[in-house]
C-alpha positions as a Markdown table, in Angstrom:
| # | Residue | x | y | z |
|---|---|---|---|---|
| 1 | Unk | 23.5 | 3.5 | 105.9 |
| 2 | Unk | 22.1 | 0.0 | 108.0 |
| 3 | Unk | 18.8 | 0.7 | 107.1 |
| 4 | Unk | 17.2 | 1.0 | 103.9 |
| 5 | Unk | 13.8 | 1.2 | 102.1 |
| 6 | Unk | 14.1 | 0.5 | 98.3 |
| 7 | Unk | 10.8 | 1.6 | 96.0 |
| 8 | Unk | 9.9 | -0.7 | 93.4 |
| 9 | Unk | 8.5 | -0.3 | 90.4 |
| 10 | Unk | 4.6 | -1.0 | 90.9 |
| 11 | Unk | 5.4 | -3.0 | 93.4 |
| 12 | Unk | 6.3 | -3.2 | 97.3 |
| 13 | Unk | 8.9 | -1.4 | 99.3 |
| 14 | Unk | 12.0 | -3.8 | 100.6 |
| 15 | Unk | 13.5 | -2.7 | 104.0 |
| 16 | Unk | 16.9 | -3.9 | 105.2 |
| 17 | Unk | 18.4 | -2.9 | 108.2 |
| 18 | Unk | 18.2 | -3.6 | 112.0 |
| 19 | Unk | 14.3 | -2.9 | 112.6 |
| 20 | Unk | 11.2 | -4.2 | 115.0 |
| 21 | Unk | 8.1 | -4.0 | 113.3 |
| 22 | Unk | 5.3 | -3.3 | 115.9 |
| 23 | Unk | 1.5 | -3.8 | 114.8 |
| 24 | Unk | -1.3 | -4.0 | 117.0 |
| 25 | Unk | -2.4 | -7.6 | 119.0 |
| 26 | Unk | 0.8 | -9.3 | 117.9 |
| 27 | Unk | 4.5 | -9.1 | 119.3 |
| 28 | Unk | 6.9 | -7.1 | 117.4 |
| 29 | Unk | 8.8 | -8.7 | 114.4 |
| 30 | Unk | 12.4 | -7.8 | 115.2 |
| 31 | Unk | 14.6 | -8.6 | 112.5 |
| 32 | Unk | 18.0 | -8.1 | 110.4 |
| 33 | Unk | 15.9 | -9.7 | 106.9 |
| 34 | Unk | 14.6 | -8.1 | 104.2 |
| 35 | Unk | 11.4 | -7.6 | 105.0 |
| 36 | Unk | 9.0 | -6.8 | 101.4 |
| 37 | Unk | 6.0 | -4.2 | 102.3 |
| 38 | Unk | 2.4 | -3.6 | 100.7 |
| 39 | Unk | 2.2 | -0.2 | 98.8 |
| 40 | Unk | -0.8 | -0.9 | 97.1 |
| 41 | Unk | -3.3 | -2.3 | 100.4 |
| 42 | Unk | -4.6 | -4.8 | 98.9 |
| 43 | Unk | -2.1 | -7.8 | 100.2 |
| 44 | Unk | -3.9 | -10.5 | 102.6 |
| 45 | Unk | -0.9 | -10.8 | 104.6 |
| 46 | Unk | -0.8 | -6.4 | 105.4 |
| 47 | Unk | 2.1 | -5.1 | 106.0 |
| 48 | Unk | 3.8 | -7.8 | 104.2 |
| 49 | Unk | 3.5 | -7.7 | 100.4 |
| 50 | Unk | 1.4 | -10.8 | 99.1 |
| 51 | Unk | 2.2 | -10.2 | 95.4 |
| 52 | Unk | -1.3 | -8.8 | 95.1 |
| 53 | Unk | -0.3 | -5.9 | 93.3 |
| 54 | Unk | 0.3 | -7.4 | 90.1 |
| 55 | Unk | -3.0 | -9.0 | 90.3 |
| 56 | Unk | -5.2 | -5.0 | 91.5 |
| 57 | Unk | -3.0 | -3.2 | 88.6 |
| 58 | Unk | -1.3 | -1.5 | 91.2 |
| 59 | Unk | 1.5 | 1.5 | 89.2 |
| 60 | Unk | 4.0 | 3.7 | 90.5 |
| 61 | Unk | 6.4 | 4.8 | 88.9 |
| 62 | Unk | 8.9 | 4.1 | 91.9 |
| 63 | Unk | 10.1 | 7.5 | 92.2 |
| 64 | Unk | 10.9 | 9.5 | 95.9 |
| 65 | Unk | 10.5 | 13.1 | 95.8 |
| 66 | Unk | 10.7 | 15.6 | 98.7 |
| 67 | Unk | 13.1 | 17.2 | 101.2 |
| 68 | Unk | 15.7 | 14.9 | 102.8 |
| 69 | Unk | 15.9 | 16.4 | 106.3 |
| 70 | Unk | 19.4 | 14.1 | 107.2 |
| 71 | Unk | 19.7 | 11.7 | 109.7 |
| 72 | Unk | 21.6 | 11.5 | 112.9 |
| 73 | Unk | 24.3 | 9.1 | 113.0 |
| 74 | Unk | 23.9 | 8.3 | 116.6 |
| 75 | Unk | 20.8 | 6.1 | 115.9 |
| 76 | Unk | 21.3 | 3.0 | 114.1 |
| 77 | Unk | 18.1 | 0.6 | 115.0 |
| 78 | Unk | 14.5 | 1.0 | 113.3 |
| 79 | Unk | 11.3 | 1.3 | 114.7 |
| 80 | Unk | 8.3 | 0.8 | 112.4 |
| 81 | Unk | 4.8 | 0.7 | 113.7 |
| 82 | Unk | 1.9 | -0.3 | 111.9 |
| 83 | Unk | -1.0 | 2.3 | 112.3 |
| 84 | Unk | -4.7 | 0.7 | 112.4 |
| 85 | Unk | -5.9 | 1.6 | 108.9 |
| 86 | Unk | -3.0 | 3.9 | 108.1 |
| 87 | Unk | 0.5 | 4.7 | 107.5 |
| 88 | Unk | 3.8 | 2.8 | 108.6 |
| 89 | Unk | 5.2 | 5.3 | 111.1 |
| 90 | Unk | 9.3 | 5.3 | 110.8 |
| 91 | Unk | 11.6 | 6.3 | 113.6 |
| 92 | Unk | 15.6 | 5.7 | 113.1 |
| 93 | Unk | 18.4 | 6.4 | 110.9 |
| 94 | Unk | 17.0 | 5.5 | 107.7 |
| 95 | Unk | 17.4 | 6.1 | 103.8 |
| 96 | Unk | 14.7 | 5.9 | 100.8 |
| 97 | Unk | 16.1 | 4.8 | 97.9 |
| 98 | Unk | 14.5 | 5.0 | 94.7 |
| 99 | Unk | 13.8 | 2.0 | 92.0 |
| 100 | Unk | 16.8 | 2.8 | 90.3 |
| 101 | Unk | 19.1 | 2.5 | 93.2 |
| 102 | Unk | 19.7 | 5.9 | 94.2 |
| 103 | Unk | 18.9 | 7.2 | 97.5 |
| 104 | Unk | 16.7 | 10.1 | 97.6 |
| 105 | Unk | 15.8 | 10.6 | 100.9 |
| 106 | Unk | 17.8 | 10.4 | 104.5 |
| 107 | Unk | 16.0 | 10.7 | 107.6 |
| 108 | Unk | 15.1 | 10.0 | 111.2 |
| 109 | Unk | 10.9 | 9.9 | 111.3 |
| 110 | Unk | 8.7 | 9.4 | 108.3 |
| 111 | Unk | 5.3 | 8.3 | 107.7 |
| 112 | Unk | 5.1 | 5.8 | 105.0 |
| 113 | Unk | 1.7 | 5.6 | 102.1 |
| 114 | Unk | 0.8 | 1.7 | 102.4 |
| 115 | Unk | -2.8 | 2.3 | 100.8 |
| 116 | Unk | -1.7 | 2.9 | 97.8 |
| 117 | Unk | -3.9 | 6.1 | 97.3 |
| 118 | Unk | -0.9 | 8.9 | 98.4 |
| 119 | Unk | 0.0 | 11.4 | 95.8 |
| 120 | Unk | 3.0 | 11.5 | 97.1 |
| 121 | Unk | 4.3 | 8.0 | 97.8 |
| 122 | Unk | 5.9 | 6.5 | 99.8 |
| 123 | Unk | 5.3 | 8.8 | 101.7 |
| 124 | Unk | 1.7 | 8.9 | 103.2 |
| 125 | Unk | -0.1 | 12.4 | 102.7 |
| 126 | Unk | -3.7 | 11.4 | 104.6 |
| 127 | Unk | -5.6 | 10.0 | 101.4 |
| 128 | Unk | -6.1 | 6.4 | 103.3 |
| 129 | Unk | -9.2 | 8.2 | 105.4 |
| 130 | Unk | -11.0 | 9.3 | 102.2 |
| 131 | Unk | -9.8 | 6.0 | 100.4 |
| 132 | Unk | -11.5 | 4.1 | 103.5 |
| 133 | Unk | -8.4 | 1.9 | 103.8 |
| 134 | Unk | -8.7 | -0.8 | 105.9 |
| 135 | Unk | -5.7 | -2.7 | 107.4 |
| 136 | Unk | -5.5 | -4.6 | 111.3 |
C-alpha cells in the first residue's frame, strides 16, 4: 500500500504516500513526505501538527476500529481536502494503521476527526459542530 496514515499515541496522524493536500485560499500541497496531522485541533499551524498536543493533554489511545470496506487497486494517488471547520475528507487507495503498526483499515473515501472531539477517531463522527471547532 503507497499511501498510509499511522495513529499515534496521543498524538498526530503521519501520512505517507503520493497525496495533494487541498485547503481553502492556498494552493494544494502536493507531496511524496511525510506529512504529521493535528488530531487534537489545537495546533497553530492546522492541519499540520504543531506539537500542541502534548501541551492541551490531548489522549488517545491510538486505536482504529470499524469496517474496512477495501480499496481499489486501480487508484494509487491521494486526495485530501481540508473542510472549513471540519473533517480531512480522504479520496484514494489508502490504509489506516494503528499505533502499533498494524493496519486496520483499507479504503478508498474516509472522513478523518481533526478536532479531537470524535468518539470514534480518526475517523470524524460530526462532534466538531457541537465542539464549535474552528479551523481555516
Amino acid at each position: 500500500m503507497d499511501n498510509v496514515f499511522t495513529v499515534s499515541i496521543d498524538g498526530p496522524m503521519a501520512l505517507d504516500g503520493n497525496l495533494t493536500l487541498e485547503r481553502t485560499g492556498t494552493e494544494p500541497l502536493h507531496t511524496t513526505e511525510t506529512v504529521y496531522l493535528c488530531r487534537c485541533g489545537h495546533s497553530g499551524t492546522k492541519p499540520f501538527c504543531d506539537g500542541s498536543h502534548a501541551r492541551e493533554g490531548f489522549g488517545d489511545p491510538g486505536e482504529v476500529a470499524g469496517t474496512s470496506p477495501g480499496c481499489d487497486e486501480s487508484e494509487t494517488a491521494l486526495h485530501v481536502t481540508v473542510r472549513p471547520n471540519g473533517p480531512l475528507l480522504v479520496k484514494g487507495n489508502f490504509a489506516i494503521k494503528d499505533a502499533s503498526g498494524s493496519v486496520r483499515w483499507e479504503g478508498t473515501k474516509t472522513a478523518l476527526c481533526r478536532c479531537g472531539h470524535s468518539e470514534n477517531k480518526p475517523f470524524c463522527d460530526g462532534a466538531h459542530r457541537a465542539a464549535n471547532f474552528e479551523a481555516e
